[in-house]
LOLO-589330 format. One line per field, with one value per residue: residue number from 1; residue in one letter; z, x, y of N, C-alpha, C, O, CB in turn. Coordinates in steps of 0.1 Angstrom, whole numbers, plus 2048, in hexadecimal, padded with zeros to 3 digits. Atoms other than C-alpha are relative to their C-alpha. Glycine has a CB too. Example, Ala and Ser with C-alpha at 12.3 -4.5 7.8 and 13.67 -1.06 7.14 Angstrom:
// residues 2
num <- 1	2
residuo <- A	S
nw <- 800	800
nu <- 809	7F7
nv <- 7F4	7F5
caw <- 84E	847
cau <- 87B	889
cav <- 7D3	7F5
cw <- 800	808
cu <- 809	7F8
cv <- 80C	80B
ow <- 807	809
ou <- 813	7FD
ov <- 80C	816
cbw <- 80C	7F2
cbu <- 7F6	804
cbv <- 800	805
// end
This chain:
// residues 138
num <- 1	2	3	4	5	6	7	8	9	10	11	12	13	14	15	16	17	18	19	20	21	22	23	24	25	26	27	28	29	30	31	32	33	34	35	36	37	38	39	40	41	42	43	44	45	46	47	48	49	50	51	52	53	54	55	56	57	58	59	60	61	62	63	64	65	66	67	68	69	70	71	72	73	74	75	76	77	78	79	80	81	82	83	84	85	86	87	88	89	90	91	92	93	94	95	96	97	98	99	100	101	102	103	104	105	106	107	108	109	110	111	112	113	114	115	116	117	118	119	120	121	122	123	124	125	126	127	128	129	130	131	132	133	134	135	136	137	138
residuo <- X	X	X	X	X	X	X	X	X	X	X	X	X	X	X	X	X	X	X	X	X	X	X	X	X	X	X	X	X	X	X	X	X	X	X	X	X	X	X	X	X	X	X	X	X	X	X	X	X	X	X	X	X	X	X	X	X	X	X	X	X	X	X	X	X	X	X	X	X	X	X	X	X	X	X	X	X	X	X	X	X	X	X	X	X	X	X	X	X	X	X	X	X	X	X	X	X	X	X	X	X	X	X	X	X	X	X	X	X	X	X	X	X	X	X	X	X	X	X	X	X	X	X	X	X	X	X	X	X	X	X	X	X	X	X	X	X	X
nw <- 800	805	7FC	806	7FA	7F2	7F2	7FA	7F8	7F5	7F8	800	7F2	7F3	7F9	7FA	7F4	7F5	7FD	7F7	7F0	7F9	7FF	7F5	7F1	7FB	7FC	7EF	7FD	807	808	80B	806	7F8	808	80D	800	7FF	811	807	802	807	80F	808	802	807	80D	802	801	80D	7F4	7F6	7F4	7F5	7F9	7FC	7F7	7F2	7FA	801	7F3	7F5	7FE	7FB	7F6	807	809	7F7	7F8	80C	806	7F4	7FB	808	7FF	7F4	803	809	7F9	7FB	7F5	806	7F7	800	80F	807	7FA	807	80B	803	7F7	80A	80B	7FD	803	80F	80B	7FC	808	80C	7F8	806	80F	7FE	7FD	80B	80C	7FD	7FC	80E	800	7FF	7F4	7F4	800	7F8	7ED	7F9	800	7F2	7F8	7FC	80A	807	7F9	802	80D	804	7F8	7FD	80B	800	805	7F9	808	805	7FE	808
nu <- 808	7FD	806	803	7F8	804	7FC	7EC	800	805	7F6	7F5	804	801	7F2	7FA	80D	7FB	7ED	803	800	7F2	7F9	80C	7FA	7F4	7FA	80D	808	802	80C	800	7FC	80A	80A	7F8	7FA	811	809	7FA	806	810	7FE	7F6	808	80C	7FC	7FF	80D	805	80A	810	7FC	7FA	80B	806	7F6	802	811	804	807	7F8	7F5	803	7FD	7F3	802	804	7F4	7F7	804	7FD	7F1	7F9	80A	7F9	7F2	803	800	7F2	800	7FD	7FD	80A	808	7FA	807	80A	801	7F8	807	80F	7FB	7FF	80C	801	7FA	7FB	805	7F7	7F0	801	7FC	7FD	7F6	7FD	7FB	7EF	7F6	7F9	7F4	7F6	7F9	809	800	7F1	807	80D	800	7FC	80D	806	80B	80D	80C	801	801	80E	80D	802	80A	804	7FA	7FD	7F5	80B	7FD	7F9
nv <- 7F4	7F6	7EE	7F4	7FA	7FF	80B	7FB	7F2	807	803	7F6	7F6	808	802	7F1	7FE	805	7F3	7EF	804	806	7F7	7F8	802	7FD	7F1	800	801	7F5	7FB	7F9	808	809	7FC	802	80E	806	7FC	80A	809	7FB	801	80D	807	7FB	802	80D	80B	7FA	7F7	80A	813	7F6	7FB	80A	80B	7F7	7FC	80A	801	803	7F8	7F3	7FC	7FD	7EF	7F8	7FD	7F9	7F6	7F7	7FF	7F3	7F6	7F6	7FC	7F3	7F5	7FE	80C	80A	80A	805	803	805	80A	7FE	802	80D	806	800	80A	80D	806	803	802	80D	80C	802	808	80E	801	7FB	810	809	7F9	7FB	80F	804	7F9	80A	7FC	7FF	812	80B	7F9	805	80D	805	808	7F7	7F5	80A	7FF	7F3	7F6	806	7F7	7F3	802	808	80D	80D	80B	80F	80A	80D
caw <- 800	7F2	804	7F6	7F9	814	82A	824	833	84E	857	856	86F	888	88B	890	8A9	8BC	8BA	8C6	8E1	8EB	8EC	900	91C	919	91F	940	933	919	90D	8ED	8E1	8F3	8DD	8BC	8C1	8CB	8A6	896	89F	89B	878	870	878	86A	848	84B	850	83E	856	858	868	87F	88A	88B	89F	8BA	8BD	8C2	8E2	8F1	8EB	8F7	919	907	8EC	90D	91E	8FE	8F4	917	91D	8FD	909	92D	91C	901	923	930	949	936	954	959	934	92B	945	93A	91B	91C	933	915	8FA	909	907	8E3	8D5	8EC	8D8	8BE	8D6	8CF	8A8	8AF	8C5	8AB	892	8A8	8AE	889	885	885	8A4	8BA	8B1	8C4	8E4	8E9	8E6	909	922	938	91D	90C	92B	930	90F	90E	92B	925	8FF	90B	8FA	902	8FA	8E7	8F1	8D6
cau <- 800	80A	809	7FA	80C	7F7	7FC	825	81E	805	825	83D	823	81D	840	849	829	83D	860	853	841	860	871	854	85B	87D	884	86A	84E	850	82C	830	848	828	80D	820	828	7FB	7F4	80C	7FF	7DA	7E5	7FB	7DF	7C0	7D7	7E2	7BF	7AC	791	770	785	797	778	768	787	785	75B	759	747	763	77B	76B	779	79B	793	787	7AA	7BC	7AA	7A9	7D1	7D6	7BB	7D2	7F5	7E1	7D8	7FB	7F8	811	819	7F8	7EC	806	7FB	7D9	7E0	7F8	7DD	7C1	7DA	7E1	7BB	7BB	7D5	7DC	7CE	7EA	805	802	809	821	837	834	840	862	86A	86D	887	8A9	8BB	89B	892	8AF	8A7	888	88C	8A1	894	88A	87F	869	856	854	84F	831	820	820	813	7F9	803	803	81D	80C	80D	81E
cav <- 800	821	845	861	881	88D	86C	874	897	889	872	88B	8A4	888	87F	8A6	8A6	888	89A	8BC	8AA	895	8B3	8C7	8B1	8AD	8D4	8D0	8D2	8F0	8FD	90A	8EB	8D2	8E7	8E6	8BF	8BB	8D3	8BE	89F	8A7	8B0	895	87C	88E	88E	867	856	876	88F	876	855	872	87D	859	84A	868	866	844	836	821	83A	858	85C	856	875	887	888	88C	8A7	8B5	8AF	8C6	8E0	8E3	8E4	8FF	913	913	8F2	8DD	8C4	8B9	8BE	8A7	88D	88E	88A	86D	85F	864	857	838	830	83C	82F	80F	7F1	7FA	7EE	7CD	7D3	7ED	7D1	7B8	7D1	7DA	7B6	7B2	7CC	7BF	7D0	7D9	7B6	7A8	7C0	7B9	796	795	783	7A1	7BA	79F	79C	7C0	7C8	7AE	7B8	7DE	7D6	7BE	7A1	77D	768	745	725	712
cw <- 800	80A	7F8	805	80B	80E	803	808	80D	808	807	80C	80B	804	800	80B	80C	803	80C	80A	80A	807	80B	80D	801	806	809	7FA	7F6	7F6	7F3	7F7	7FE	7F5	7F6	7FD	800	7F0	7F8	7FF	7FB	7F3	7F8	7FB	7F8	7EC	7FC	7FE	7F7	813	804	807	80F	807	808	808	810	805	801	80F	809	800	801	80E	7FC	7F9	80E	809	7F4	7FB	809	803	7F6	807	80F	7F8	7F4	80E	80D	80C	7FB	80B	800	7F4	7F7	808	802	7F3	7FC	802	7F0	7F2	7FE	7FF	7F1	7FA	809	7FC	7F5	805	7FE	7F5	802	808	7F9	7F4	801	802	7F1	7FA	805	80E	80D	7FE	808	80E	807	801	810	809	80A	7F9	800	80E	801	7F6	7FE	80C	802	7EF	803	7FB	807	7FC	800	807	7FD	803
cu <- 809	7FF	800	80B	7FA	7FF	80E	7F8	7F7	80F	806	7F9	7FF	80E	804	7F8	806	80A	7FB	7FA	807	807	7F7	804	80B	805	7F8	7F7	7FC	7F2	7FF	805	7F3	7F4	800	7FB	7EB	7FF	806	7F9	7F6	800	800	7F2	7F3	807	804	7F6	7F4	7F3	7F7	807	803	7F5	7F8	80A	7FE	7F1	7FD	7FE	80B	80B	7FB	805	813	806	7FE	80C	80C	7FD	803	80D	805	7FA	80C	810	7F9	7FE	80A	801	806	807	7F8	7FB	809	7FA	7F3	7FD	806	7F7	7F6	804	801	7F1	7FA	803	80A	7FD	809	80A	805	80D	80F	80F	803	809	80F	803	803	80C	80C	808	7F6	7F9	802	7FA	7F4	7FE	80D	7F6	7F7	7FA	7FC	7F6	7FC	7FC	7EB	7F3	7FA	7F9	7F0	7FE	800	808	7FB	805	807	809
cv <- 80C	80A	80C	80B	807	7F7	7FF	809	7FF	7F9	806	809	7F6	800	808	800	7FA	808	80C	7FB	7FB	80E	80A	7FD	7FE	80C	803	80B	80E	803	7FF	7F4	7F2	803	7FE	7F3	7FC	807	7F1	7F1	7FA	7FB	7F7	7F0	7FF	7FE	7EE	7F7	80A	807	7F7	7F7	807	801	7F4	7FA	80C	7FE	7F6	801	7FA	80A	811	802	7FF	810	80B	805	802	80C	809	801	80C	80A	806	803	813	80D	803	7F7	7F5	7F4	7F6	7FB	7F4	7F0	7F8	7FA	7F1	7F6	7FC	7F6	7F3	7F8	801	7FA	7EF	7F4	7FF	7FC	7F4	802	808	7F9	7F8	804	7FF	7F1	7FA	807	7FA	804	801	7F8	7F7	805	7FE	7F2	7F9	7FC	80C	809	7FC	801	80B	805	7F7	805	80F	804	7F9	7F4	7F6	7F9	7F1	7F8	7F7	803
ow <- 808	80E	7F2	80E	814	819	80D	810	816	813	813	817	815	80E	803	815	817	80C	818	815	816	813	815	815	80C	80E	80B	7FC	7F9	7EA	7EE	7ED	7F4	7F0	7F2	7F5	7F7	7E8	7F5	7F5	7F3	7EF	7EE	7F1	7F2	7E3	7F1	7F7	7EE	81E	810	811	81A	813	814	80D	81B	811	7FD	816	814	80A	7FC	811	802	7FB	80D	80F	7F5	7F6	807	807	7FA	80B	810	7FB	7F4	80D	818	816	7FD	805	7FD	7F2	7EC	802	808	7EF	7F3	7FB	7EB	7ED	7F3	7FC	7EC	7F1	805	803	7EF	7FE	7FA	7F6	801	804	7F7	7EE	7F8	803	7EE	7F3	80F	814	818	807	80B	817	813	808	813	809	808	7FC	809	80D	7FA	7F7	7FA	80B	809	7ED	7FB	800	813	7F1	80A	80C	804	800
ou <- 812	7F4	809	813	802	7FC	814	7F0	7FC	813	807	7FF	805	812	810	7FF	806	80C	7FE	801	805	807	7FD	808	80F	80E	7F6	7F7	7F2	7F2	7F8	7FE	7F2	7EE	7F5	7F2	7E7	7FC	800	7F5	7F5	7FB	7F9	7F1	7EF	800	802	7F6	7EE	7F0	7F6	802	7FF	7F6	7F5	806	7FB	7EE	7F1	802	80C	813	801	7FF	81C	80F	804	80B	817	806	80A	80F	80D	803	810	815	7FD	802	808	806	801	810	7FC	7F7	805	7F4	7F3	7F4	803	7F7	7F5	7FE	7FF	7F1	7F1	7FC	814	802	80A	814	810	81A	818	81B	80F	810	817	80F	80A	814	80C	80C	7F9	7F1	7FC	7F3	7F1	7F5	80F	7EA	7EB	7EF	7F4	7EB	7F2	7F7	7E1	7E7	7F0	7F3	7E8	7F5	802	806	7F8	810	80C	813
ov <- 80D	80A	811	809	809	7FA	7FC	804	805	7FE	805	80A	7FB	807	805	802	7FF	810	80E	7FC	7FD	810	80E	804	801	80B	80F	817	813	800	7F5	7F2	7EC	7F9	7F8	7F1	7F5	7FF	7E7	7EC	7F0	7F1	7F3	7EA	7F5	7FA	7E9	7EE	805	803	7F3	7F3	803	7FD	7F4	7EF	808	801	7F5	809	7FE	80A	81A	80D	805	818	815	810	808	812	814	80D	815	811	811	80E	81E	819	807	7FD	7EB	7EE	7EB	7EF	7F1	7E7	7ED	7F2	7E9	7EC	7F1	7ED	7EC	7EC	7FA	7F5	7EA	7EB	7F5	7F9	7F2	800	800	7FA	7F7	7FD	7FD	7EE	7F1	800	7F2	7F9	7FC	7F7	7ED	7FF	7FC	7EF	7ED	7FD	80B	80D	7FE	807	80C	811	7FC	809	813	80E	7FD	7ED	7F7	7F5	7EB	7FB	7EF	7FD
cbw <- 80C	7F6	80A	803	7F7	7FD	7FC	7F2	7F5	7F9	7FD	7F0	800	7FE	7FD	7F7	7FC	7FF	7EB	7F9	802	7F2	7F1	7FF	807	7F8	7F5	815	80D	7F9	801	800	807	812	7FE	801	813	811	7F5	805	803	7FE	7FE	810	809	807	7FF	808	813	7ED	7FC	7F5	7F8	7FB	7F5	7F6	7F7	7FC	7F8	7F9	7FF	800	7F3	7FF	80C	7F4	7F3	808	80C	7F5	7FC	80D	7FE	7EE	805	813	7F3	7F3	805	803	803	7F5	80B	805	7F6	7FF	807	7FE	7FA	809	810	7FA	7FE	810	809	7F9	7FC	80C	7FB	7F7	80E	7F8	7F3	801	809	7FA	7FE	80F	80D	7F6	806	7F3	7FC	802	7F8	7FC	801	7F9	7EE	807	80D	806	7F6	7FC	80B	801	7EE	7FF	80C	807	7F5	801	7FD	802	808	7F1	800	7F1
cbu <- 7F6	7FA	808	7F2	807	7F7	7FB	810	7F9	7F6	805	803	7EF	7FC	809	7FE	7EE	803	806	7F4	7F9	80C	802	7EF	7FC	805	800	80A	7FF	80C	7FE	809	80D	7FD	7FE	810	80E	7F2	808	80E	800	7FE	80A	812	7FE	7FD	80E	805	7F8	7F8	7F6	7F1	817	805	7F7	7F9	816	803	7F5	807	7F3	804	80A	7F1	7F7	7FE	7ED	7F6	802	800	7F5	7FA	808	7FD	7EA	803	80C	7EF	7F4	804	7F3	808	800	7FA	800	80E	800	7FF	805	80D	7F9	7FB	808	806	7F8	802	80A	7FD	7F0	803	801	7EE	7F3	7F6	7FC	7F5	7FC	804	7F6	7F6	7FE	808	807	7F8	807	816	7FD	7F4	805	807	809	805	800	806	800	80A	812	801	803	810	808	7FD	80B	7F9	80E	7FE	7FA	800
cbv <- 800	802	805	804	807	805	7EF	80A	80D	7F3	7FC	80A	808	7F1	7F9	80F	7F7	7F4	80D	80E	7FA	7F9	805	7FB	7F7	7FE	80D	807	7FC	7FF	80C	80E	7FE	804	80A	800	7F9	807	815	800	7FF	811	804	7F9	7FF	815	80B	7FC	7FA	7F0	80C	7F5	7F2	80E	808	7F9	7FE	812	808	7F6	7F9	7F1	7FD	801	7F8	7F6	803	7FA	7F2	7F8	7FF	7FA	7EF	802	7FA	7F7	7EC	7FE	800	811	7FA	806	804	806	810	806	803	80A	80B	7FE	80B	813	801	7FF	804	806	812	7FE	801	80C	7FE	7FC	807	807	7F7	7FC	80E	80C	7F1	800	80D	800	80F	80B	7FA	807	810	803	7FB	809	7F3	803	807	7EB	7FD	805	7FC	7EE	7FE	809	7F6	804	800	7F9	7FE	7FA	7FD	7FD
// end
């Protein structure tokens, strides 16, 4: 599967949206960098899946108290509370965007170096219990 050039430029804003937020809290917790990093992301996503899925992935019923603390976590970092608003938000994301952990684990353990790492005996547990994952039977 192909990307359009607005699903590049989607990528490209998300992964500035993460950066600048990395960066937000790295420099304790800096507003302005934290704001940026939430437009950006917004953006980036609304351009990768397209406005209606955006809209229908945020307004959905099990994930409405998810959208509610994500939304709310940007609303305090936008009214200069970026400690909290970030806490909030992490809080809200994790219920948006937690069912992709799984896949998201599977993905890095196919990569050839973070493959290897995760496949120690202590990361692997670690890594499976904080994806939710089970490790099969066979």
């Amino acid at each position: 599967m192909w990307l359009t050039d607005g699903q590049k430029i989607g990528v490209a804003l998300t992964s500035f949206g993460g950066l600048f937020m990395l960066l937000g809290v790295i420099l304790f917790f800096d507003g302005a960098l934290l704001a940026l990093g939430n437009i950006l992301f917004l953006g980036g996503v609304t351009l990768i899946i397209g406005p209606q899925k955006t809209f229908y992935f945020f307004a959905r019923k099990q994930k409405l108290r998810g959208t509610v603390c994500f939304l709310g976590g940007i609303a305090l970092v936008f009214l200069k509370w970026p400690f909290i608003g970030v806490i909030v938000e992490t809080f809200g994301f994790l219920n948006l965007f937690g069912d992709f952990f799984p896949v998201i684990l599977t993905f890095l353990r196919q990569v050839p170096f973070i493959g290897t790492l995760l496949s120690l005996p202590y990361i692997s547990a670690v890594a499976d219990r904080l994806a939710g994952s089970r490790p099969s039977m066979v």
